[in-house]
C-alpha positions in Angstrom: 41.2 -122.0 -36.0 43.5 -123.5 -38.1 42.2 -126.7 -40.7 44.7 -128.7 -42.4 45.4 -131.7 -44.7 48.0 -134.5 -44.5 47.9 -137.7 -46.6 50.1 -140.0 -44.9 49.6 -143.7 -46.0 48.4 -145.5 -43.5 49.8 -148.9 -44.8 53.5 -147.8 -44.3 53.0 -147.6 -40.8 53.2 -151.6 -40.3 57.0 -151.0 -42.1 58.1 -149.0 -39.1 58.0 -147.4 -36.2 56.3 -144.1 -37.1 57.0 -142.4 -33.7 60.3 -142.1 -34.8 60.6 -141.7 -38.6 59.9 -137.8 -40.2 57.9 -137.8 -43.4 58.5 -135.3 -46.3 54.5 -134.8 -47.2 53.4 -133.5 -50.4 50.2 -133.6 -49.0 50.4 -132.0 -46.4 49.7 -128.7 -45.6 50.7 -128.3 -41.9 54.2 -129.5 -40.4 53.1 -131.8 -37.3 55.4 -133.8 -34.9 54.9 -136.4 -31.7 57.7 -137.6 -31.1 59.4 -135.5 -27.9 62.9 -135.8 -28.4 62.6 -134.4 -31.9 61.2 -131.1 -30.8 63.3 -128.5 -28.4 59.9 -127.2 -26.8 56.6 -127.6 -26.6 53.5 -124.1 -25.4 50.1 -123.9 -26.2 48.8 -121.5 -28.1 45.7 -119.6 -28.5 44.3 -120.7 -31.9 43.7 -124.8 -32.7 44.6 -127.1 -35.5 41.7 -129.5 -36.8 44.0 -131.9 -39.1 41.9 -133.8 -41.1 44.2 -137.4 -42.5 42.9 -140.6 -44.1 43.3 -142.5 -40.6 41.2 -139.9 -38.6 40.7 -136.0 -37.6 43.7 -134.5 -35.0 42.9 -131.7 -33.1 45.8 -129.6 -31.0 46.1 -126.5 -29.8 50.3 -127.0 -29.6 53.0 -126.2 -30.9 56.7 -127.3 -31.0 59.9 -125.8 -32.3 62.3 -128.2 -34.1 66.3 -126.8 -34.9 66.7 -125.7 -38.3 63.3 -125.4 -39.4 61.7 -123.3 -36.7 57.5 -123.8 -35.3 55.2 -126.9 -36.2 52.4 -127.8 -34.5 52.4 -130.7 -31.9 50.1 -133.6 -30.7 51.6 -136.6 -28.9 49.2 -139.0 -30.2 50.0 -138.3 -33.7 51.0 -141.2 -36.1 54.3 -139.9 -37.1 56.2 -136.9 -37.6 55.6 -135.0 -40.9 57.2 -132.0 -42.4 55.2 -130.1 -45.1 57.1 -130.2 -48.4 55.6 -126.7 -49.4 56.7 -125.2 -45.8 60.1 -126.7 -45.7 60.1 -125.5 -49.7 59.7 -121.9 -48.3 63.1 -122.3 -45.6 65.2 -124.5 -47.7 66.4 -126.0 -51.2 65.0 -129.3 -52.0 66.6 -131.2 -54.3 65.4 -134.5 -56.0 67.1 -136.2 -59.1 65.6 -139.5 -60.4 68.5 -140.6 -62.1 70.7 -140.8 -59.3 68.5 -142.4 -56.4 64.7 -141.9 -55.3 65.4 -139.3 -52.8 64.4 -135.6 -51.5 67.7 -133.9 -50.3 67.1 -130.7 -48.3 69.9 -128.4 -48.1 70.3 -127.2 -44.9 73.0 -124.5 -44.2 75.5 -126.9 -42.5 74.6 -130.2 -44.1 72.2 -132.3 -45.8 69.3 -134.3 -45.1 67.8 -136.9 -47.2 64.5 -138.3 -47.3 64.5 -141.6 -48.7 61.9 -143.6 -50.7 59.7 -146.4 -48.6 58.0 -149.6 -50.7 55.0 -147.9 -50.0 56.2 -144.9 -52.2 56.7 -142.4 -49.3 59.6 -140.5 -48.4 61.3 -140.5 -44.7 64.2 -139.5 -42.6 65.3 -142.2 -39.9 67.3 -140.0 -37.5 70.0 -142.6 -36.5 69.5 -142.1 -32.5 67.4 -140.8 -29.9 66.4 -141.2 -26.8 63.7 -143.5 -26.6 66.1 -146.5 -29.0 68.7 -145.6 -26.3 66.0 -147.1 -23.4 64.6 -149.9 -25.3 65.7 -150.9 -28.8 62.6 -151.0 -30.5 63.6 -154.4 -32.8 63.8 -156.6 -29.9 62.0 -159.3 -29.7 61.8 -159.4 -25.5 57.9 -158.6 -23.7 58.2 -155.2 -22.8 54.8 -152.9 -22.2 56.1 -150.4 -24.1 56.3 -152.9 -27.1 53.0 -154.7 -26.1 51.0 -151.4 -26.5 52.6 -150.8 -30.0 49.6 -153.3 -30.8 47.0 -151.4 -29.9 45.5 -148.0 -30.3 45.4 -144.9 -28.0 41.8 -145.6 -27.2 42.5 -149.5 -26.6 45.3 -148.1 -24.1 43.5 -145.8 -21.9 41.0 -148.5 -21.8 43.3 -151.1 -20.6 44.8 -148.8 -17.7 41.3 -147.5 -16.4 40.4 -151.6 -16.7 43.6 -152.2 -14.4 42.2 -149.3 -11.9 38.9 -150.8 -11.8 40.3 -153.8 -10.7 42.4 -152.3 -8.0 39.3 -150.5 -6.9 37.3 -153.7 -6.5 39.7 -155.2 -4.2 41.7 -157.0 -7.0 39.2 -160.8 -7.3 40.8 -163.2 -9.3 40.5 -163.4 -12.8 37.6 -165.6 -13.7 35.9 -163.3 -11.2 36.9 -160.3 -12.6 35.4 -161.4 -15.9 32.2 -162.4 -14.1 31.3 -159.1 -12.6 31.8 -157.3 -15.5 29.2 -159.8 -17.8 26.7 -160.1 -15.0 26.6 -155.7 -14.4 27.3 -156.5 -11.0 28.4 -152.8 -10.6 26.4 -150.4 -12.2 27.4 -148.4 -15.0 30.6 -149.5 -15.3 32.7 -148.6 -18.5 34.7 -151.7 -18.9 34.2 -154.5 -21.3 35.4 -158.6 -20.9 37.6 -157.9 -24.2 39.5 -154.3 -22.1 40.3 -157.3 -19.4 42.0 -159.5 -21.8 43.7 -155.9 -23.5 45.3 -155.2 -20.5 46.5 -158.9 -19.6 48.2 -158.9 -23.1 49.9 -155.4 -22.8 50.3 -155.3 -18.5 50.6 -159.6 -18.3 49.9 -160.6 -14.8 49.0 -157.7 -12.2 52.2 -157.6 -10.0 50.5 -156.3 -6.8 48.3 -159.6 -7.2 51.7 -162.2 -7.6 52.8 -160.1 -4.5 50.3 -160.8 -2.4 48.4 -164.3 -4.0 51.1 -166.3 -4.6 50.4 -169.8 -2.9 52.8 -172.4 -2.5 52.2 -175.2 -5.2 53.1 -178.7 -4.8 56.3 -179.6 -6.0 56.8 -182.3 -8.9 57.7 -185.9 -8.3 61.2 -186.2 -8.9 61.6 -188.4 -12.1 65.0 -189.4 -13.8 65.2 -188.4 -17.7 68.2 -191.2 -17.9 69.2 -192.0 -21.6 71.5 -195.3 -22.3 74.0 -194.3 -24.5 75.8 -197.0 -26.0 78.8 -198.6 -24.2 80.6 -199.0 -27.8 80.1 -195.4 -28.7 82.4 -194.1 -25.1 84.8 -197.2 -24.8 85.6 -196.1 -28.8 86.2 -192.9 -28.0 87.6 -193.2 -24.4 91.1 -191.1 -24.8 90.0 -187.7 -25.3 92.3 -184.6 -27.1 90.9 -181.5 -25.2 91.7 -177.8 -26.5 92.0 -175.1 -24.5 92.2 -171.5 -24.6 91.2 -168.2 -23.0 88.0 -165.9 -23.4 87.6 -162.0 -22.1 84.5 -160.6 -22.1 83.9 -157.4 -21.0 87.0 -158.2 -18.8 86.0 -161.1 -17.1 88.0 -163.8 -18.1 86.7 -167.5 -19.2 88.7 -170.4 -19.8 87.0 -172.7 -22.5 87.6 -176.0 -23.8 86.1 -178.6 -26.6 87.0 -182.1 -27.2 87.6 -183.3 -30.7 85.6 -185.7 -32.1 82.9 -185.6 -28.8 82.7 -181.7 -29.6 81.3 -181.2 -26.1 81.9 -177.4 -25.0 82.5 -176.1 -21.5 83.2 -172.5 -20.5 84.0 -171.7 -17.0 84.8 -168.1 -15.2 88.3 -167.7 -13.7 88.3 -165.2 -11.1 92.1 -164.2 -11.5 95.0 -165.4 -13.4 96.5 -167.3 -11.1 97.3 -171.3 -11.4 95.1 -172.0 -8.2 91.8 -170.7 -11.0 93.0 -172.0 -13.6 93.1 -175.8 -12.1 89.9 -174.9 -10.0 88.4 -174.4 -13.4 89.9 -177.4 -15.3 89.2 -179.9 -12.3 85.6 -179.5 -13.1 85.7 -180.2 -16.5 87.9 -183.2 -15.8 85.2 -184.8 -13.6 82.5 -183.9 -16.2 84.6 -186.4 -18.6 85.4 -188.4 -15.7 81.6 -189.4 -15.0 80.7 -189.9 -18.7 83.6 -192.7 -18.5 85.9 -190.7 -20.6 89.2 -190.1 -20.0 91.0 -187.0 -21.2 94.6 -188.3 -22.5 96.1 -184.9 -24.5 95.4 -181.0 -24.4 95.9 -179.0 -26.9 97.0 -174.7 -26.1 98.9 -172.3 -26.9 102.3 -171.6 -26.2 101.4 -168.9 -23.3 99.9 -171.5 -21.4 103.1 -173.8 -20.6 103.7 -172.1 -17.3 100.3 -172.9 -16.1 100.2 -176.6 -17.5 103.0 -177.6 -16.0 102.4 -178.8 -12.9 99.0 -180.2 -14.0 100.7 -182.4 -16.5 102.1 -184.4 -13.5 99.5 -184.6 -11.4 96.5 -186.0 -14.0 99.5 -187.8 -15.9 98.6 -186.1 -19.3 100.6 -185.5 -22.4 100.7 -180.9 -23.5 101.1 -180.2 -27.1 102.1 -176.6 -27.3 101.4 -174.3 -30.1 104.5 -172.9 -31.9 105.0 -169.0 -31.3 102.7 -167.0 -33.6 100.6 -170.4 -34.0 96.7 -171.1 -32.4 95.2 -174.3 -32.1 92.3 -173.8 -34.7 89.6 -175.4 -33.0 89.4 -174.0 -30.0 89.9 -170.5 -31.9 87.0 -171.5 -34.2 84.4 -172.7 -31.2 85.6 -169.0 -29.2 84.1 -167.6 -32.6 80.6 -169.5 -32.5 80.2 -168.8 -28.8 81.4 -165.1 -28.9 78.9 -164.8 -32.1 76.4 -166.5 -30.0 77.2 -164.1 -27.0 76.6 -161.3 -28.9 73.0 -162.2 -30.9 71.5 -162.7 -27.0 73.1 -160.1 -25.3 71.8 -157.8 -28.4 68.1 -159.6 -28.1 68.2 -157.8 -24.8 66.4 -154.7 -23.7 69.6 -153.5 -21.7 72.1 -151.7 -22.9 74.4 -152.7 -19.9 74.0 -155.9 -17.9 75.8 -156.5 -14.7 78.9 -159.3 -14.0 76.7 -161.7 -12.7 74.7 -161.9 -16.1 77.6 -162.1 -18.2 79.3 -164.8 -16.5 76.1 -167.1 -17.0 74.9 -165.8 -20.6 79.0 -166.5 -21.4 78.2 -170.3 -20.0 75.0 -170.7 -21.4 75.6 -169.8 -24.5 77.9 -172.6 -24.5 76.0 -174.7 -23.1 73.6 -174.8 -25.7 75.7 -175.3 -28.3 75.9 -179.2 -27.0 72.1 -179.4 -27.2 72.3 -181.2 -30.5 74.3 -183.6 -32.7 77.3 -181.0 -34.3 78.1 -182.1 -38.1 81.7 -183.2 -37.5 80.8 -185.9 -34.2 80.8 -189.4 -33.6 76.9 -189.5 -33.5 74.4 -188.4 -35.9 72.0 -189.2 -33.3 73.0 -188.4 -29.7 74.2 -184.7 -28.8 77.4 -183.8 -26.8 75.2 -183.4 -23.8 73.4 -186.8 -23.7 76.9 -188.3 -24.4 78.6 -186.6 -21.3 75.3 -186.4 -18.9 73.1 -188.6 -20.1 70.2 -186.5 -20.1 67.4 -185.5 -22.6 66.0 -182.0 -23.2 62.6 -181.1 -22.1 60.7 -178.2 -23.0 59.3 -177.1 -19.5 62.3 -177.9 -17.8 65.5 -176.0 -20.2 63.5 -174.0 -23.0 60.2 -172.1 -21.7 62.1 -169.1 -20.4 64.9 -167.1 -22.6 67.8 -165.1 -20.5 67.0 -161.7 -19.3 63.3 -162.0 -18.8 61.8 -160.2 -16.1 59.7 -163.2 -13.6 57.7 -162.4 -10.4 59.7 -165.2 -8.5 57.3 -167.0 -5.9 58.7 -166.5 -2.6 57.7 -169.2 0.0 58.3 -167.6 3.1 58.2 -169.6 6.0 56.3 -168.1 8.1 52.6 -167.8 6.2 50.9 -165.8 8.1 53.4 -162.5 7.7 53.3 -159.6 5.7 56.1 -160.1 3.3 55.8 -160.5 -0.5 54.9 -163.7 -2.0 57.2 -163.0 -5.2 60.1 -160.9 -5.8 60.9 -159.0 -8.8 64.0 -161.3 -10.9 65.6 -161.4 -14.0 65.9 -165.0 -15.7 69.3 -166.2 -15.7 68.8 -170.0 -16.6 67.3 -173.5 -15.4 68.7 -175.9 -12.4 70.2 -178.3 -14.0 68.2 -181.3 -11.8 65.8 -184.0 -12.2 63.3 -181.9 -11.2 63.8 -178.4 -12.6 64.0 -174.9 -11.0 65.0 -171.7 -12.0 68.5 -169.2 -10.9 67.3 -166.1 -11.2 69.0 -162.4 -10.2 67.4 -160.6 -7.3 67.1 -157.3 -8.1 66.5 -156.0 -4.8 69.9 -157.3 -3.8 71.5 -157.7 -6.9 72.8 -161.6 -5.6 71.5 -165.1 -7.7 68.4 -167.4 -5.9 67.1 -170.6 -7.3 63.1 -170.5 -7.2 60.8 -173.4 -8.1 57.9 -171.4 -9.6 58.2 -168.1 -11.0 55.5 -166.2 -13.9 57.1 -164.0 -17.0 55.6 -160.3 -16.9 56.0 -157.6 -19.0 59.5 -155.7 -18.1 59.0 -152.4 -17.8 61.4 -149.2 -18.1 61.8 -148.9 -14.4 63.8 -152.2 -14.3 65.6 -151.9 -17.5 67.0 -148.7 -15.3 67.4 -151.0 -12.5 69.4 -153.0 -14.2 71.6 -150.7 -16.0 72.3 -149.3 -12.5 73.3 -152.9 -11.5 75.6 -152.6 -14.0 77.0 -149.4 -13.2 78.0 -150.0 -10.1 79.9 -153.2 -11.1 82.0 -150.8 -13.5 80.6 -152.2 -16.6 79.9 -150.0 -19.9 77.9 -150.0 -22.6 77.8 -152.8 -25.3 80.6 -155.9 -25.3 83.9 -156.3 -25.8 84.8 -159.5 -26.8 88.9 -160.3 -26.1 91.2 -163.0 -26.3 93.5 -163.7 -23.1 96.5 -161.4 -24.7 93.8 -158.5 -24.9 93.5 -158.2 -28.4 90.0 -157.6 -29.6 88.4 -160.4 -31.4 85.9 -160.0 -34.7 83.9 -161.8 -36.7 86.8 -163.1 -38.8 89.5 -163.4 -36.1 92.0 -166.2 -35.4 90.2 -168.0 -38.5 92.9 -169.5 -41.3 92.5 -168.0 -44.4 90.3 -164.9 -43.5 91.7 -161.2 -42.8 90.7 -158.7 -40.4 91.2 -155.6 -39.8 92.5 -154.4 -36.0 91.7 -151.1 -36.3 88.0 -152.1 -36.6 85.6 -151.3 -33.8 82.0 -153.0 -34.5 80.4 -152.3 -31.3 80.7 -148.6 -31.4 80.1 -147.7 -35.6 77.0 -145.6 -35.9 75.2 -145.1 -39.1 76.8 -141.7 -39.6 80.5 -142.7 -39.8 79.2 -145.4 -41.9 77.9 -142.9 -44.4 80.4 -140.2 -44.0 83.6 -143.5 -44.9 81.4 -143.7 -48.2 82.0 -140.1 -49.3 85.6 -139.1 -51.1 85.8 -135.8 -52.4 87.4 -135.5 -56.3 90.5 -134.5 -54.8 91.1 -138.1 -52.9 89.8 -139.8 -56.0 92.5 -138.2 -58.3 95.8 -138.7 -55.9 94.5 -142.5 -55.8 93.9 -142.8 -59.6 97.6 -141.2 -59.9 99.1 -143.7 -56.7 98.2 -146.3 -58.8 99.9 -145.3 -62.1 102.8 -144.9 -60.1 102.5 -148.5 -58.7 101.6 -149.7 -62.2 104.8 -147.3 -63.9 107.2 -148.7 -60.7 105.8 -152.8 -61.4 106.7 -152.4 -65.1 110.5 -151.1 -64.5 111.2 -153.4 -61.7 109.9 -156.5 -64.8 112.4 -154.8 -67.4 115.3 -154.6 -64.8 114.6 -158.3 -63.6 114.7 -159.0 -67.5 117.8 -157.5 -68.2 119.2 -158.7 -65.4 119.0 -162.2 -66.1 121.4 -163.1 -68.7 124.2 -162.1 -66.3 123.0 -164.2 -63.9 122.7 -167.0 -65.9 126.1 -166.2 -67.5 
């Protein structure tokens, strides 16, 4: 039997997530990992390990090898991952210099690897990927069970799953009920507790098998109109509307969007082709959108490429085209593509997928715009009402357009017809956005057929990695990759900066696809690079000073 020390600070593991951090340990006098995907193998052995640590006493009878240090022993319910500083002393070069930055640097035959500082005063390796941030990023804030049991410990856990099997085993009784046999000992020796119920609703959320087969009908709300009276002054001052117009790729699928001046209301609708026949199928509906509001839209505002298309529509709604100049943009639609493409991006990156199929990203494209006319912009005609009670009319509620976020995973109630059959009373879904109705409803993507259904009721569970991998293969087969790519209609890729007066960028850039390590190796120049730049610029500096003295001399006979 092996005995061993390690004193890991149990405070830094709030900072991050252990699992997938490697300490440097001066403390410790065994090397001990958990995480999987950090280790090439993992046998038993004959003798055991009793690790004694200020959060507990390990014991493990496993071992692990890792690449480029060789054997440590293994447990999966570890903490975290630590290497022994006086073993990894004994195979490599440490080396630590105060002066320069709080860090251990181990020199490892082909590289280095440093171990950097923490607040809490210990020092760590993030390895920049693995497989378990490649299924579910672990900063996102989305209800996943894997991120729900991050709250609890091991013990807690296995509680919560034999408490889920328990309930199974009793026929699966409502809630309430479920509670009540458990504080009244109905069933003899059992090894549940009232508080492992309420463990495993907050890490499981409703049982599925349950929704599948309990679901009832509920009775349907009394339709009731949210009507709001905007003033007549404020639409017959404003009536002629300017509308700009301009093209949005994502992820190849192309978008046409639009916004108003002065009104700033926002629309972004899919276009299924290039054609003319889309493009007026698109801009018909946001004509009747101004049409109902009692606005009439008078001048549009695109660029250049667009004449071809606008021309026959200028004749038939009697409007007046003001085309951009070659090389020109007109800056406002260019500046709302930026908010909604930066507003694409912070929900599709929210998300647990890494992939999400066509059908998502034509709504999250549209309801990300959407929801940029939920409240007064700076620059409108009313401090007061928003773009969307101007043109609809309509206030928010709560209930009806905020309580479920894109991309959650809902047990959608069913309804069948006939009640007396067999088939589920809820279907697994993803959340794709409200009915926009008086009263209320949900589109949601089936992912048993992968086509959109509107529901009325529908409960939020837990998503689980089996349908993040159900949605990713959604996604596969519609030919979509990894990440976004956000595009403007000539194909060129736009940034954070793009198409904005005044501000530069870079089209060699590539956001979406930088990792940490080219990041750190673009920050390292070797003495050699540093000296033919320091002697570029001389040059520059020598060639400035003679082109100034030739200008000088130059000038008298100009004059003369």
């Amino acid at each position: 039997m092996v005995s061993g020390w390690s004193g890991a600070n149990v405070q830094f593991y709030q900072a991050l997530d252990m699992k997938n951090v490697i300490l440097l340990d001066n403390q410790s006098t065994v090397s001990l990992f958990c995480n999987r995907d950090y280790v090439e193998k993992v046998w038993e052995v004959n003798e055991h390990l009793e690790l004694a640590t200020n959060g507990g006493a390990l014991k493990t009878n496993k071992k692990a090898s890792v690449i480029g240090f060789g054997e440590v022993w293994f447990h999966p319910d570890a903490i975290t991952n630590i290497f022994s500083f006086a073993e990894m002393e004994d195979k490599h070069q440490i080396v630590y210099n105060s002066k320069n930055e709080h860090a251990f640097i181990v020199r490892l035959p082909h590289k280095d690897v440093k171990f950097v500082r923490s607040p809490n005063g210990l020092y760590y390796f993030n390895p920049p990927y693995n497989k378990n941030q490649q299924a579910c990023n672990a900063s996102v804030p989305m209800d996943s069970v894997q991120e729900n049991m991050k709250m609890f410990t091991n013990r807690q856990i296995e509680k919560a799953k034999l408490t889920r099997k328990i309930y199974h085993a009793l026929g699966t009784p409502s809630l309430n009920d479920f509670k009540l046999i458990v504080t009244a000992n109905a069933v003899k020796n059992l090894p549940i507790t009232v508080d492992d119920i309420k463990t495993a609703e907050m890490i499981f959320g409703a049982d599925i098998g349950m929704l599948k087969g309990k679901s009832v009908r509920q009775k349907p709300l009394p339709v009731s109109s949210d009507y709001v009276e905007v003033p007549k002054e404020l639409i017959s001052n404003h009536q002629n509307v300017t509308l700009c117009v301009d093209i949005m790729n994502i992820n190849g699928l192309s978008f046409i969007t639009t916004i108003s001046r002065k009104i700033m209301y926002r629309t972004t609708e899919f276009i299924p082709s290039q054609s003319v026949k889309d493009y007026r199928s698109a801009l018909d509906t946001v004509f009747q959108i101004y049409n109902r509001a009692g606005f009439k839209i008078t001048t549009i505002l695109c660029d250049n490429e667009f004449q071809p298309i606008m021309k026959d529509m200028e004749n038939v709604y009697g409007i007046r085209m003001n085309y951009a100049n070659p090389q020109e943009h007109v800056p406002e639609i260019e500046r709302s593509i930026r908010v909604i493409k930066e507003r694409f991006r912070v929900s599709f990156h929210r998300l647990p997928f890494k992939r999400i199929p066509k059908i998502m990203i034509k709504i999250l494209a549209m309801e990300c715009t959407k929801k940029l006319n939920f409240f007064p912009p700076k620059d409108g005609i009313s401090n007061y009402y928003s773009p969307r009670t101007i043109m609809h009319q309509q206030t928010l509620d709560y209930n009806k357009h905020c309580a479920v976020p894109f991309g959650t995973y809902v047990q959608a109630h069913n309804e069948p017809i006939f009640k007396n059959s067999q088939h589920p009373r809820a279907i697994d879904c993803i959340y794709l956005r409200y009915v926009d109705n008086f009263q209320g409803g949900h589109h949601l993507l089936d992912l048993n057929t992968g086509q959109t259904i509107k529901r009325r009721t529908i409960t939020q569970v837990p998503i689980t990695q089996n349908v993040i991998e159900l949605v990713h293969k959604l996604a596969e087969a519609d030919g979509i990759k990894e990440g976004i790519k956000i595009t403007n209609k000539n194909n060129v890729l736009l940034f954070d900066s793009s198409w904005i007066a005044g501000v530069d960028y870079n089209d060699d850039e590539n956001y979406e696809e930088q990792r940490d390590e080219s990041i750190q190796e673009c920050d390292e120049m070797n003495p050699n690079e540093i000296y033919e730049m320091s002697n570029q610029k001389v040059t520059n500096i020598n060639t400035k000073t003679s082109d100034c003295e030739n200008r000088e001399s130059s000038s008298p006979a100009e004059s003369q």
